[in-house]
RONU-526243 format. One record per residue (C-alpha): z, x, y; chain. Coordinates in steps of 0.5 Angstrom, whole numbers, plus 2048, in hexadecimal, padded with zeros to 3 digits. Example, Ala and Ser with C-alpha at 12.3 -4.5 7.8 and 13.67 -1.06 7.14 Angstrom:
BEGIN
  c3  c1  c2 mol
 810 819 7F7   A
 80E 81B 7FE   A
END
This chain:
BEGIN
  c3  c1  c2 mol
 81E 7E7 7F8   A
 81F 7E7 800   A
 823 7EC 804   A
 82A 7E9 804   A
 829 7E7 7FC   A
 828 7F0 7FC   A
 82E 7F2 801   A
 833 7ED 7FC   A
 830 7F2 7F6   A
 834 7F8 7F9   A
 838 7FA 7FF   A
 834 7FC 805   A
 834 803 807   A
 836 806 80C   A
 83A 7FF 80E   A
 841 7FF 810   A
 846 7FD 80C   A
 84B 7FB 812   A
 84B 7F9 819   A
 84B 7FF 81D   A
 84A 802 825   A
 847 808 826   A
 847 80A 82E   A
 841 80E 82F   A
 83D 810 833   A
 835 80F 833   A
 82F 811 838   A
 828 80E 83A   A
 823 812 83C   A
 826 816 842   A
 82D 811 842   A
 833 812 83E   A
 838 80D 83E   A
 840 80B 83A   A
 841 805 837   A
 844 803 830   A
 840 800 829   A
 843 7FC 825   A
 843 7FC 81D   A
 843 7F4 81A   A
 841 7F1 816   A
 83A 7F4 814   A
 838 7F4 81C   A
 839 7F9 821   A
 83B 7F7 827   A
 839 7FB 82E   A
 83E 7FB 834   A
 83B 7FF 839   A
 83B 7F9 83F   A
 834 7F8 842   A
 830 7FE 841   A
 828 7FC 840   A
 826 802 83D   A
 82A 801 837   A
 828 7F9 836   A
 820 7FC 836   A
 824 801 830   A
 827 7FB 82D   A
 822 7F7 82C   A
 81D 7FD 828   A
 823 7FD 823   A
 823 7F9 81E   A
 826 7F1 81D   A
 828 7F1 825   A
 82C 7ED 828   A
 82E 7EA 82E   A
 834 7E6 82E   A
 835 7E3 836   A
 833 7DC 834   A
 838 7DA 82E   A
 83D 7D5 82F   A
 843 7D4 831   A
 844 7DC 833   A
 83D 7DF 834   A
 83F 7E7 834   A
 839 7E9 838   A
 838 7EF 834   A
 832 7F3 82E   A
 834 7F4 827   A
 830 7F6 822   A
 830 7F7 81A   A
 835 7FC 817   A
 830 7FF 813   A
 82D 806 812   A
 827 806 817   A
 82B 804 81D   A
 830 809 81A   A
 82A 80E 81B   A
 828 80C 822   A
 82F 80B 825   A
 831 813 823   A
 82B 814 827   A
 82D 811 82D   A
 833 813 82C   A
 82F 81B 82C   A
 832 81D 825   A
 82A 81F 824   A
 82A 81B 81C   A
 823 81E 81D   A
 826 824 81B   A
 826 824 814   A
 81F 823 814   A
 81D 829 819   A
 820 82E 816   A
 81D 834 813   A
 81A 833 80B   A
 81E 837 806   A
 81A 83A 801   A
 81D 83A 7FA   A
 81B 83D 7F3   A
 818 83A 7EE   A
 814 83D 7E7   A
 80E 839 7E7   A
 809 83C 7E9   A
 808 837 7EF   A
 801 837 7F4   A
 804 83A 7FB   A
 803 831 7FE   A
 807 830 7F8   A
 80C 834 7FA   A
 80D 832 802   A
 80E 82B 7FE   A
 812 82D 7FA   A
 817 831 800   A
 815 82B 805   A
 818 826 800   A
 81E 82A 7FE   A
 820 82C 805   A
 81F 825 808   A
 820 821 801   A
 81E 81B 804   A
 817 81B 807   A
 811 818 805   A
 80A 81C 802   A
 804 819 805   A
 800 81E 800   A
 7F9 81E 7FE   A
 7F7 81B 7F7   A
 7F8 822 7F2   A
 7FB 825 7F7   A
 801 826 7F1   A
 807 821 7F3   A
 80A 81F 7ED   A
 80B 826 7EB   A
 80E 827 7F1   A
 813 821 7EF   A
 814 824 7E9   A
 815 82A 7EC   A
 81A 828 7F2   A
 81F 823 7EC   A
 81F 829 7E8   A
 822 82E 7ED   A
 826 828 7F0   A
 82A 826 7E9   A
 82B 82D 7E7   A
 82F 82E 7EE   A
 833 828 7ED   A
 833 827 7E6   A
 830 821 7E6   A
 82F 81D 7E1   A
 827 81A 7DF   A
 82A 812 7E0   A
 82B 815 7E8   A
 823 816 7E9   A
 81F 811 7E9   A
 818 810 7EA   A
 813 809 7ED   A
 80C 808 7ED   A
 806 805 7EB   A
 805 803 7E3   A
 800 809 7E4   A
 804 80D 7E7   A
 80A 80C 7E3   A
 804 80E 7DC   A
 802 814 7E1   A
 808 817 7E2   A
 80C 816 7DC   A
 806 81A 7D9   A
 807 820 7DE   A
 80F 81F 7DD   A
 80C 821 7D5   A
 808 826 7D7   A
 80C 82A 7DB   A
 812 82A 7D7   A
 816 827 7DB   A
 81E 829 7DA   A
 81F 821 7DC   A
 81D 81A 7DA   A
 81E 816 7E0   A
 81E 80E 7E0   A
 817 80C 7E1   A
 815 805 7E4   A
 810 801 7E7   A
 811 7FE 7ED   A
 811 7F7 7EA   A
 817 7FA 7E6   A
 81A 7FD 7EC   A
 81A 7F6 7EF   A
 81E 7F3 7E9   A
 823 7F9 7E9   A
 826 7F9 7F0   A
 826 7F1 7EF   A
 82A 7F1 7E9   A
 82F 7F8 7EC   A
 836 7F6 7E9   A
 83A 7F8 7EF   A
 83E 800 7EE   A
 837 802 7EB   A
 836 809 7EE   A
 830 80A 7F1   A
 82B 80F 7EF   A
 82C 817 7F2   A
 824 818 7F2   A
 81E 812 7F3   A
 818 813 7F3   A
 812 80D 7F6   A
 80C 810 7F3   A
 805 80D 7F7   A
 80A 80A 7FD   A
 805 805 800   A
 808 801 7FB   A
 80D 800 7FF   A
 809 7FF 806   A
 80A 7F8 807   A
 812 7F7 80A   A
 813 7F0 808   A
 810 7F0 7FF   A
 817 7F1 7FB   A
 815 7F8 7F8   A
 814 7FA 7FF   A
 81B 7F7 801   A
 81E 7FA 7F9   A
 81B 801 7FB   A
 81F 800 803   A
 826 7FE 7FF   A
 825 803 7FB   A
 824 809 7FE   A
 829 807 802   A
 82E 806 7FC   A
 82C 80D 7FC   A
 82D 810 803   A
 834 80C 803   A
 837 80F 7FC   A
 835 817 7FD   A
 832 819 805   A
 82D 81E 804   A
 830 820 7FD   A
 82A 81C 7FA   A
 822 81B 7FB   A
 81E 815 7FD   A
 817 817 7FC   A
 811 814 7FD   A
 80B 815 7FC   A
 804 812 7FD   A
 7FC 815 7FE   A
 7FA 80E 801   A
 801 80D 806   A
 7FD 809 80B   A
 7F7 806 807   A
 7F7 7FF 80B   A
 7F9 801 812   A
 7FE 806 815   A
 803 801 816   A
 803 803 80E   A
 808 808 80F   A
 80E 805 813   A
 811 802 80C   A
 810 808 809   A
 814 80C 80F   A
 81A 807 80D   A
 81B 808 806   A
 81B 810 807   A
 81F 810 80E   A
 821 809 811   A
 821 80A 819   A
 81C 810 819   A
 817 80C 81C   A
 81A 809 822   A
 817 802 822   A
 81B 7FD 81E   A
 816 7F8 81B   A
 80F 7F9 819   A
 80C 7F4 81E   A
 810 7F9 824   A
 80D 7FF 820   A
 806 7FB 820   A
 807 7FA 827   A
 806 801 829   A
 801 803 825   A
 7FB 7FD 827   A
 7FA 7F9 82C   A
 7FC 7F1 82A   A
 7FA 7EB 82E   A
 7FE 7E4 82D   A
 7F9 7DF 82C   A
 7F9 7D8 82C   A
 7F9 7D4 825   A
 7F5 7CE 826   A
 7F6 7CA 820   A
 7FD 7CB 81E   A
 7FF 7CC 826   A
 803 7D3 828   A
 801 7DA 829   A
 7FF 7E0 824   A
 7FF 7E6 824   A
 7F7 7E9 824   A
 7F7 7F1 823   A
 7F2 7F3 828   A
 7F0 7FB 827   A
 7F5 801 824   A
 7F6 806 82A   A
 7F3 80B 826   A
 7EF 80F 82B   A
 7F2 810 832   A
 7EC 80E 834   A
 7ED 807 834   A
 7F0 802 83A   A
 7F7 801 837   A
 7F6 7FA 839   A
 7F0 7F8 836   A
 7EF 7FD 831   A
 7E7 7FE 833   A
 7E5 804 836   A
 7E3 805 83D   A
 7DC 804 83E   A
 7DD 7FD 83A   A
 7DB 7F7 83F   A
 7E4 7F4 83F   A
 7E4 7FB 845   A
 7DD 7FB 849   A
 7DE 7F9 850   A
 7D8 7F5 850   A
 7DE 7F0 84B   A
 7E2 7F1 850   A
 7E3 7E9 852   A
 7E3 7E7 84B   A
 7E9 7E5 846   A
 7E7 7EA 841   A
 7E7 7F1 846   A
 7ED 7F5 847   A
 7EE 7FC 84A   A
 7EE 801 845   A
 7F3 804 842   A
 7F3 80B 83D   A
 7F8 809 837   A
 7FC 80F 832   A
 7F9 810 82B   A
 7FF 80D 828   A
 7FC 80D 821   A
 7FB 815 821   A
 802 816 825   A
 805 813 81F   A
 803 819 81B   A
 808 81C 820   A
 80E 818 820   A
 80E 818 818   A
 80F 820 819   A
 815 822 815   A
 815 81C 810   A
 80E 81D 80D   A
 80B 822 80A   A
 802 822 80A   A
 7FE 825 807   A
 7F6 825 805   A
 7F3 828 7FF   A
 7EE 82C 803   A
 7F3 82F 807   A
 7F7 831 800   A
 7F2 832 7F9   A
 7EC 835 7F8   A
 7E8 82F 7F8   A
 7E1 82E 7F9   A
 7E1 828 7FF   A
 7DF 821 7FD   A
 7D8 81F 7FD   A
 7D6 817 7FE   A
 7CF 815 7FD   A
 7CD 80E 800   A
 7C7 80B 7FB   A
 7C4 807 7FE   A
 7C1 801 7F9   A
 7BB 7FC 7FA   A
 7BD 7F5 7F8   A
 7B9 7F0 7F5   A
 7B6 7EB 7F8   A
 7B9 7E7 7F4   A
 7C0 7EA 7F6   A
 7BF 7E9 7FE   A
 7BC 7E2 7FC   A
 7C3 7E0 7F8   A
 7C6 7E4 7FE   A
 7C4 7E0 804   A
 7C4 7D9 800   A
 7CC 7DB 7FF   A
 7CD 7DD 806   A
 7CA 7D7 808   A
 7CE 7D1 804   A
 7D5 7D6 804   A
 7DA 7D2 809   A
 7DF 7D7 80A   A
 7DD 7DF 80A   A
 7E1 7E1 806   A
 7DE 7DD 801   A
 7D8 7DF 802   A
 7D9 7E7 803   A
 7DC 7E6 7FC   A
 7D6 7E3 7F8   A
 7D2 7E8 7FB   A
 7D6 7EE 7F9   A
 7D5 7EB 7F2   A
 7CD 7E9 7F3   A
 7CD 7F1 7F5   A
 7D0 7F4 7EF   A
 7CC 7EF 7E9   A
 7D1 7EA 7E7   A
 7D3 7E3 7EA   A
 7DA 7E0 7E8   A
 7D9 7D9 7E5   A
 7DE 7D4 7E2   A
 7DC 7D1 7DB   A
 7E0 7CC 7D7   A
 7E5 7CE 7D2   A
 7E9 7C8 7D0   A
 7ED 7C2 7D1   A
 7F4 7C2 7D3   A
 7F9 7BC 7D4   A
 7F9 7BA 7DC   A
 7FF 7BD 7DF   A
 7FE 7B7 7E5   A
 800 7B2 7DF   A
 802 7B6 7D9   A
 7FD 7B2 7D4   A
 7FE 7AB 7D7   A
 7F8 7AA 7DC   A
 7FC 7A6 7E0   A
 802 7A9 7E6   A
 807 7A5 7EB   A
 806 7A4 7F2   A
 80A 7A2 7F7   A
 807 79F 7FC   A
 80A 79D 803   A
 80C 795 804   A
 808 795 80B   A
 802 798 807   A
 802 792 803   A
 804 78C 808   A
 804 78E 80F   A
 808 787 811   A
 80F 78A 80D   A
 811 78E 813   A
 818 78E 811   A
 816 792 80A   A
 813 797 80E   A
 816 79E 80B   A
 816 79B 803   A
 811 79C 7FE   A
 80E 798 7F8   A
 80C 79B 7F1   A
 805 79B 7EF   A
 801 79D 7E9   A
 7FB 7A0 7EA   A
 7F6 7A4 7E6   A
 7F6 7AC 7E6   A
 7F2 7AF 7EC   A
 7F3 7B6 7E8   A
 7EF 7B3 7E1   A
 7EC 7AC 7E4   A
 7EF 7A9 7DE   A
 7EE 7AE 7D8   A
 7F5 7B0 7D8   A
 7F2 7B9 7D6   A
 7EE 7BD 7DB   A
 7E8 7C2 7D9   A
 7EB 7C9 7DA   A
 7E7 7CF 7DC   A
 7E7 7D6 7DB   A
 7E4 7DB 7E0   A
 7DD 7DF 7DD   A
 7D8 7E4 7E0   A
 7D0 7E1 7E0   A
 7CD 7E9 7E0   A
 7C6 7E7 7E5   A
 7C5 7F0 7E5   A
 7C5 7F4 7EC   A
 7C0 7FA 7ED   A
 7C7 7FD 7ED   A
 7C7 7FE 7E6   A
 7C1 803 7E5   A
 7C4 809 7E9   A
 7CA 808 7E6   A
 7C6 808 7DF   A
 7C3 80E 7E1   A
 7C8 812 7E4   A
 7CC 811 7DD   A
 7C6 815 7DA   A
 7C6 81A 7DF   A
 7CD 81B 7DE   A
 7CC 81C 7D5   A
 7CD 823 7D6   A
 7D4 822 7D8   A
 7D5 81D 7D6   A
 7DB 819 7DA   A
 7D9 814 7DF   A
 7DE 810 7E5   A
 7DB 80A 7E7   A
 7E0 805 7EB   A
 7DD 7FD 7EC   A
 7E1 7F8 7EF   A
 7E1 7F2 7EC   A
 7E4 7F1 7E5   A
 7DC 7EE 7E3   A
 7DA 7F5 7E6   A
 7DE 7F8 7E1   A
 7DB 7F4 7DB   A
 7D4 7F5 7DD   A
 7D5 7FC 7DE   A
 7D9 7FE 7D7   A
 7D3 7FA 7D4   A
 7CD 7FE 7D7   A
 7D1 805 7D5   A
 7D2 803 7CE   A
 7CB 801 7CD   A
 7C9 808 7CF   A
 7CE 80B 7CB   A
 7D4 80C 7CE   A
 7DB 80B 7CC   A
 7DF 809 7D2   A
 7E7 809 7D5   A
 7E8 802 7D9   A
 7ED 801 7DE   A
 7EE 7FA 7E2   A
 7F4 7F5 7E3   A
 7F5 7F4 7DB   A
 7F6 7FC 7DA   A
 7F2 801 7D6   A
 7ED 800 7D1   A
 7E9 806 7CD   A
 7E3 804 7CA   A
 7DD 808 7C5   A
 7D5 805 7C7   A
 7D7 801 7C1   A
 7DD 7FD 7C3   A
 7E1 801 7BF   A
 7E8 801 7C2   A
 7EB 808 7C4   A
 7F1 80B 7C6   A
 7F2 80B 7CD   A
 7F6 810 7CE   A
 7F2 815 7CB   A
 7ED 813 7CF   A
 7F0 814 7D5   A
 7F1 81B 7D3   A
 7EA 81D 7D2   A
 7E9 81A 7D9   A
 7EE 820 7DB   A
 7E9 827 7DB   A
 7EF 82C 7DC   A
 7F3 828 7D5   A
 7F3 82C 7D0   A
 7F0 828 7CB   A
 7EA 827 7D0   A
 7E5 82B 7CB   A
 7E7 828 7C5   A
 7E8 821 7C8   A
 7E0 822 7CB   A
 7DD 824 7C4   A
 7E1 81D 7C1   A
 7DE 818 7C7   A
 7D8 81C 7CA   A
 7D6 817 7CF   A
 7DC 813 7D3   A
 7DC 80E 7D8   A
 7E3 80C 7DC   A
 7E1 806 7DF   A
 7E6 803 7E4   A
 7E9 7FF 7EA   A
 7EC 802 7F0   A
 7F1 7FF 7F1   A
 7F4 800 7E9   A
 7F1 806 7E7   A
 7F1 80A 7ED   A
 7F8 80C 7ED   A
 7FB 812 7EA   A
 7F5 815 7E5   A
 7F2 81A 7E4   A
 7EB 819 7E2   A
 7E8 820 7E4   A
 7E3 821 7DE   A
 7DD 81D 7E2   A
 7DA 820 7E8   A
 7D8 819 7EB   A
 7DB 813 7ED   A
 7D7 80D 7EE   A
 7D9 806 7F1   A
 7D5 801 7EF   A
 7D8 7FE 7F4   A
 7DF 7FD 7F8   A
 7E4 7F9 7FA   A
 7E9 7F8 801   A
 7EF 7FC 7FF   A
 7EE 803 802   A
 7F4 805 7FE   A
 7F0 805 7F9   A
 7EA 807 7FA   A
 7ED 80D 7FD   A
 7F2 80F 7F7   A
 7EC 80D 7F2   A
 7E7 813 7F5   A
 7ED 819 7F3   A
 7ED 816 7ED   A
 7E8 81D 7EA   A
 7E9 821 7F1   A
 7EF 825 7F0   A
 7F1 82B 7ED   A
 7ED 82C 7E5   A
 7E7 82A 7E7   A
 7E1 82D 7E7   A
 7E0 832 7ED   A
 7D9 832 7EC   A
 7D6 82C 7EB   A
 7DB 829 7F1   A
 7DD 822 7F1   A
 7D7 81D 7F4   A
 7D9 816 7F6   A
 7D3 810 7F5   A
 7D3 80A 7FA   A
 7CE 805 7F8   A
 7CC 800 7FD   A
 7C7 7FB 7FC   A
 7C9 7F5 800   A
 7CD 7F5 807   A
 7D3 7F3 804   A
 7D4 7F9 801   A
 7D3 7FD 807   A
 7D7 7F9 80A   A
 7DD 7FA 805   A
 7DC 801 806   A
 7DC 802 80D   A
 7E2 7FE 80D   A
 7E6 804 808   A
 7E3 808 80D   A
 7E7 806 812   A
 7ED 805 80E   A
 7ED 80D 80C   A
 7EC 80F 813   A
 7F2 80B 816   A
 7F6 80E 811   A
 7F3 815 811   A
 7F5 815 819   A
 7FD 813 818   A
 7FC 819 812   A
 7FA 81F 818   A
 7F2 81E 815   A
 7ED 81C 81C   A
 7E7 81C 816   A
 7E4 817 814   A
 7E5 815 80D   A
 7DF 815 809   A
 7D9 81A 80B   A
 7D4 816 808   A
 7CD 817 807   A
END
């Protein structure tokens, strides 16, 4: 489904039905200058003469184009597409101020539940704004927010529980229903994952009304401005700015908006507010954010764009990004191809927190709940020599370093995934036949007949898939456990934790989580599993439990927690970042250990909230574990580290993102 399939499905928004002219008046800078815009099809033209200015404007809009060299009538003017961003950017040059809805004062509004003092400046943020996004921590209480907003919003406008609709993750969509019931809701809005959103706006029958309230829960989905969901979100969004203006509410909300990189944010920006961010593309975004170099490609021929440092420090030189002791700015270089004068850069990635003022609202845990702050523990475990031996000789054969890193992080946390066979299948080369048809080119067989150059003869050969048996031997991919000195700390901090019995443990790789289930059932534990499949709840037996309930007892302010911690005295949730690490509530365990990590920052991040939130025990606090044997671990954690701290620095936050021990 690409972005004409999206744009057929429903009208445009914000495109004029007609061909029209608008004399008007725009201003660049100190400059302002008449001229006329042109309304048709689909494009806007600008007829202001030359004026330089403006052609540097145009060019950050989005879909520009410069019409002086079609033929037969070059016009020698600039259009742009006829849509809501560029709507946004030229009410701003016009200095009709679109920025003003943003900027007005917060209304405070009324509400009977009790809501925390945060809870009610979301609340007022949202109905004030109606379209913005919540950049809030995990636990800070954002889909009670939701419920609350679309609650107030229906009963305003006597809205009906088809025109709110609310998209997420599957854990999402599990985890706010849930709330939806806890909270007594005086609605059921139409939940859906992102995947079903996707098919929806696909499958939209034209002259269907869009929804009047939307939600777009985790919002770091739709980072990417090129996947379909992200496209679907825009169309929708849009769908909905178009039929109702502000008389509606787009809101997004995520804790991890920019888990990978600032750039994170721009898509996000669009879906809430096309052209409130003035750059038109992700790439000119980027650009202002990081310096990138055009470097040669030597294999394939052209050039590539090589991102070279974030201005994340206006202490960097805004050409080469090193700062100014580096060797690139010492007078002694001076003569060398690599020595340039230095030049002091703008920390554009902390003054993004600043241009996002007005559309998105921040706020930190620490700065809103009584919370004891997170602990992190680095335990530092000594490997076998076993281990180094099978580390080095992996280091040595590996031919790519992916390849190698891979091998590695699995050696470190006990298990090696193999391949074993698992049965025959008819080969799909020759479906059973043992032999295929070729064709083979004349010349290749006789280079004296050039008069039958271009044409080929037929010729049975033997299959090259199954040599000649007509079935191939399939596999199947299986874990080969080799133990890691891991494993002891995990098995004693498991019996240091019998008195509460709950216990977080995060691993991976889905051959980490095998191994783990299976050592906290030997010690006689019940575990909740979650990974890619879903969630498993299973006795220190095997027996098989519900996974609902489990959940539940992982709750330390559910109701039935006492009763819950009696029937499974000891629970261990094992999971994996990236399917466990969304929107649970896991505050019963005052620790979370992980065995080990993957790449994704938005995981890691959403899945240390996932016990530090409010419920949770004041007293015993919530300790986070990293367990580090081999230097791919470390490497691994270093490298969320910086994804934390360049996202925290577009979020107002200069700390750092873990204070590790």
């Amino acid at each position: 489904m690409d972005m004409e399939t999206i744009s057929k499905m429903k009208r445009g928004p914000m495109v004029a039905s007609k061909s029209r002219t608008l004399e008007c008046k725009l201003r660049i800078g100190k400059y302002r200058k008449t001229g006329k815009l042109v309304y048709a099809n689909g494009r806007i033209e600008f007829h202001f003469g030359y004026w330089p200015s403006l052609n540097e404007e145009i060019k950050s809009m989005e879909s520009h184009k410069y019409h002086g060299y079609e033929e037969p009538n070059p016009r020698r003017i600039w259009s742009v597409a006829d849509s809501q961003r560029n709507h946004f950017q030229i009410a701003f040059m016009r200095e009709e101020n679109p920025y003003a809805h943003f900027e007005q004062p917060i209304v405070e509004v009324d509400t009977k539940r009790s809501l925390y003092k945060h809870q009610l400046e979301m609340l007022n943020f949202v109905m004030t704004v109606r379209h913005c996004i919540f950049a809030c921590e995990m636990g800070t209480g954002k889909s009670l927010v939701f419920i609350e907003a679309a609650e107030q919003l229906k009963a305003k406008l006597n809205l009906k529980d088809d025109d709110i609709w609310y998209v997420g993750p599957k854990a999402g969509v599990k985890a706010v229903g849930r709330e939806i019931n806890k909270w007594k809701a005086t609605f059921k809005p139409t939940m859906m994952t992102y995947e079903g959103m996707k098919k929806c706006v696909k499958l939209w029958k034209p002259g269907t009304p869009a929804p009047r309230i939307i939600c777009f829960d985790e919002s770091s989905k739709l980072k990417g401005p090129v996947t379909q969901q992200s496209m679907a979100a825009l169309h929708l969004a849009n769908a909905v700015r178009e039929e109702h203006g502000y008389n509606s509410i787009v809101l997004l909300m995520s804790g991890t908006p920019a888990p990978k990189t600032p750039v994170d944010w721009w898509h996000q920006c669009e879906v809430a507010a096309p052209g409130f961010i003035k750059e038109g593309t992700i790439g000119k975004f980027r650009a202002r954010l990081c310096i990138v170099e055009m470097r040669e490609n030597n294999i394939t021929g052209g050039s590539y764009p090589q991102h070279i440092a974030w201005l994340d420090d206006s202490r960097r030189c805004k050409k080469c990004g090193q700062f100014r002791e580096a060797p690139n700015h010492a007078p002694i270089n001076a003569g060398e191809e690599i020595y340039h004068s230095f030049e002091k850069s703008k920390d554009e990635v902390s003054y993004l927190y600043e241009r996002m003022h007005g559309l998105v609202l921040v706020r930190f845990k620490k700065d809103c709940l009584d919370l004891p702050e997170k602990q992190y523990e680095i335990i530092r475990i000594k490997p076998t020599p076993e281990i180094v031996r099978a580390a080095q000789l992996i280091r040595a054969r590996a031919t790519r370093a992916i390849t190698a890193l891979t091998l590695t992080r699995e050696i470190s946390d006990g298990f090696q995934y193999i391949e074993i066979p698992s049965g025959k299948e008819t080969c799909p080369n020759c479906h059973g036949r043992k032999e295929i048809l070729i064709k083979i080119p004349v010349e290749d067989v006789d280079i004296m007949a050039p008069q039958n150059v271009g044409e080929f003869i037929e010729k049975t050969v033997t299959c090259d898939n199954c040599g000649g048996a007509g079935e191939i031997t399939i596999y199947k991919r299986d874990t080969e456990a080799v133990g890691s000195p891991k494993d002891k700390f995990f098995i004693d901090d498991l019996d240091q934790h019998e008195d509460v019995g709950r216990y977080i443990v995060w691993g991976g790789f889905t051959g980490t989580l095998d191994r783990l289930v299976g050592m906290a059932h030997q010690n006689g534990w019940a575990t909740l599993r979650v990974d890619g499949k879903g969630y498993v709840g299973s006795s220190a037996t095997g027996e098989k439990l519900n996974d609902d309930e489990l959940l539940d007892a992982m709750d330390r302010s559910h109701p039935k927690h006492k009763e819950l911690l009696d029937k499974y005295p000891k629970l261990c949730f094992v999971g994996h970042p990236q399917a466990g690490g969304m929107a649970l509530t896991l505050t019963a365990s005052p620790t979370e250990l992980f065995y080990s990590n993957c790449f994704n920052g938005e995981a890691r991040m959403q899945a240390e909230d996932r016990g530090h939130r409010p419920g949770m025990d004041v007293n015993r606090g919530l300790t986070i574990k990293d367990l580090i044997m081999l230097p791919t671990d470390k490497l691994v954690l270093d490298n969320l580290k910086q994804k934390k701290r360049l996202q925290n620095l577009t979020m107002g936050q200069l700390s750092d993102a873990f204070t590790t021990s």
